[in-house]
C-alpha positions as CSV (number, residue, x, y, z in Angstrom):
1,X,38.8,-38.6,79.3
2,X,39.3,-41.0,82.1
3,X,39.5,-39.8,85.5
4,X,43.2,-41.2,86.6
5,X,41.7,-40.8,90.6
6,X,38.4,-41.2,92.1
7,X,37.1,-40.6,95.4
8,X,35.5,-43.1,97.9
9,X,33.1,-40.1,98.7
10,X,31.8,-37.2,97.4
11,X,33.9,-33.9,98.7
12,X,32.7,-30.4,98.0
13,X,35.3,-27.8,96.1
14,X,34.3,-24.7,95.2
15,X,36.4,-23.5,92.4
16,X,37.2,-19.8,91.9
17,X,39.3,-19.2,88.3
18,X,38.3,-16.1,86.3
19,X,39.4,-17.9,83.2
20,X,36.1,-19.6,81.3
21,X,38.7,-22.3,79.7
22,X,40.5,-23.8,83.2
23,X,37.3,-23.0,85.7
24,X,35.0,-25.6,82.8
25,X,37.3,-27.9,82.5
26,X,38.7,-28.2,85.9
27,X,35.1,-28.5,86.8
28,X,34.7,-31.2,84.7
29,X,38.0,-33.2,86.1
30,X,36.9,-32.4,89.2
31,X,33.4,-34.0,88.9
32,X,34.8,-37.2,87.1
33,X,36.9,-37.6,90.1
34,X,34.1,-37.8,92.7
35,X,33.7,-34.4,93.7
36,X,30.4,-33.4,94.3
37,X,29.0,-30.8,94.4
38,X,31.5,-28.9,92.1
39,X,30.8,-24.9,92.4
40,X,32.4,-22.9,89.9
41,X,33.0,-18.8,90.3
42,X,34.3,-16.4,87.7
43,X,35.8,-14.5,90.6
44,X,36.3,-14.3,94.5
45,X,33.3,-12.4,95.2
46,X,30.8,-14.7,93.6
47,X,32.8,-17.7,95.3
48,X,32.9,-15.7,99.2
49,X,28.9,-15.9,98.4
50,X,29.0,-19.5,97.8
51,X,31.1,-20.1,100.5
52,X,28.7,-18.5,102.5
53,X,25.3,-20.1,101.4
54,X,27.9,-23.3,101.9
55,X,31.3,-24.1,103.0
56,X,33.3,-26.5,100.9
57,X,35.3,-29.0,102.3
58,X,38.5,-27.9,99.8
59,X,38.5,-24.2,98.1
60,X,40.6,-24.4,94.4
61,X,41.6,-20.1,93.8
62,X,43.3,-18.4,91.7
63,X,45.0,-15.3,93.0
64,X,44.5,-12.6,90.0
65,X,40.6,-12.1,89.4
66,X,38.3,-9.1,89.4
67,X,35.9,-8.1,92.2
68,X,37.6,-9.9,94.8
69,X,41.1,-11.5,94.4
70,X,42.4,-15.1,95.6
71,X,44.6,-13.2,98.0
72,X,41.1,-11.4,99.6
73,X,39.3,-14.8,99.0
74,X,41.9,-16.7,100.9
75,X,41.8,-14.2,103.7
76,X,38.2,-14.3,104.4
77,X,38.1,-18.1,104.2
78,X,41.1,-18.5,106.7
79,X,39.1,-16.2,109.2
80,X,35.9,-18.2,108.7
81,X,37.1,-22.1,108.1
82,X,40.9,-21.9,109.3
83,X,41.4,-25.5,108.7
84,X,39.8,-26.0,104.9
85,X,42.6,-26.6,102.5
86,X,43.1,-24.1,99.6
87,X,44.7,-25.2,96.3
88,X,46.4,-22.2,94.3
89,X,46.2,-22.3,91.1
90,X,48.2,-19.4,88.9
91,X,49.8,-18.3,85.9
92,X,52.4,-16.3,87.8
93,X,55.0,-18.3,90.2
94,X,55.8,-14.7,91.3
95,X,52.6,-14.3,92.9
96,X,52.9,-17.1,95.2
97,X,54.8,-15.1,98.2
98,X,50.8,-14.3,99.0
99,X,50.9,-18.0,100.1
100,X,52.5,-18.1,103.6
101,X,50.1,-16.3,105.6
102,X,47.3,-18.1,104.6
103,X,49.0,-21.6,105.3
104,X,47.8,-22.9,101.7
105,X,48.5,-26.7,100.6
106,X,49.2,-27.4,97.9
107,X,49.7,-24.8,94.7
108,X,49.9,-25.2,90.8
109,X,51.3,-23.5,88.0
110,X,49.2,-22.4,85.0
111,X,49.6,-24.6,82.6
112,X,49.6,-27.6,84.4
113,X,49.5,-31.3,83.7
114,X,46.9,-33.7,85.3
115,X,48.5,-35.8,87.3
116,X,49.8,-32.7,89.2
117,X,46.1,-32.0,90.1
118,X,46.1,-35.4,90.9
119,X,48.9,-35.8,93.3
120,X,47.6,-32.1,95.0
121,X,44.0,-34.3,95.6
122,X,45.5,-37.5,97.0
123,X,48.1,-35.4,98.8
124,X,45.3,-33.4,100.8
125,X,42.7,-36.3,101.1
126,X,45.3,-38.9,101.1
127,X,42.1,-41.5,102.8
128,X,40.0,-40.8,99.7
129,X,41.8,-41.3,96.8
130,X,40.8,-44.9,95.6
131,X,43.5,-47.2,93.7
132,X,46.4,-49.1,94.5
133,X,48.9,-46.1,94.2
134,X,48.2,-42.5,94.7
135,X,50.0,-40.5,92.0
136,X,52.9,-38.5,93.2
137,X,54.4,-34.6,92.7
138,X,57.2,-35.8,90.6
139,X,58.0,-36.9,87.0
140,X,56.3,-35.4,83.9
C-alpha cells in the first residue's frame, strides 16, 4: 500500500476508534504518511489518558465508544487544547449535530475512501503535505 501523502515532519495523532479493524489500519495509513508517533485507543477514556501523559498535535475520534464517548472526549480536549484539530470519524451522519460546539474540522463517514483521509490531512496541515498537488474533498 503506498501512502498517496506524506508529511515534511512528523505530527502526533492520537487516534480513538473502538472498532479493532479501522483504529489498525488507520494506524497504519497514518504512520506511512509521516505521522509519528501514532497512539491508538479502543475508547475515549484510554485516549483522555494518553492525551494527558501527551497532547497530540491532531486528535482522530469517533463519537460512539464505551467508557468515554467522542462527544465527552471532544469536550475535555476543547477545555484543555482549544485550538488542536479533531477529525470525526463515524458510521452515523446523524450523529454529527455533536460537532458545532466543539468547532471540529474536518469529519468522515464510515466507510470511507482514502483520499478523503487524505484531503482531511492536507486540509488541516495544508504546509505539511509534500507533493505537487494536495488531494482535494471531491470526486470518488
Amino acid at each position: 500500500m503506498a501512502a498517496m501523502i506524506q508529511l515534511k515532519q512528523p505530527i502526533s495523532v492520537v487516534v480513538a476508534e473502538d472498532n479493532d479493524d479501522y483504529r489498525l489500519v488507520l494506524g497504519q495509513i497514518l504512520s506511512l504518511y509521516g505521522f509519528q508517533p501514532v497512539r491508538l485507543a479502543a475508547d475515549g477514556q484510554e485516549a483522555w489518558e494518553q492525551l494527558l501523559e501527551a497532547p497530540a498535535e491532531l486528535l482522530i475520534t469517533d463519537i460512539n465508544m464505551p467508557r468515554v464517548s467522542g462527544v465527552e472526549l471532544m469536550r475535555r480536549a476543547r477545555e484543555r487544547w482549544p485550538h488542536m484539530p479533531i477529525v470525526v470519524i463515524t458510521g452515523y451522519e446523524h450523529e454529527l449535530h455533536h460537532l458545532d460546539a466543539f468547532d471540529v474540522r474536518e469529519t468522515l463517514i464510515k466507510p470511507f475512501k482514502m483520499h478523503l483521509l487524505d484531503a482531511v490531512i492536507c486540509h488541516i496541515f495544508p504546509d505539511e503535505c509534500g507533493g505537487d498537488a494536495s488531494p482535494t474533498l471531491s470526486g470518488t
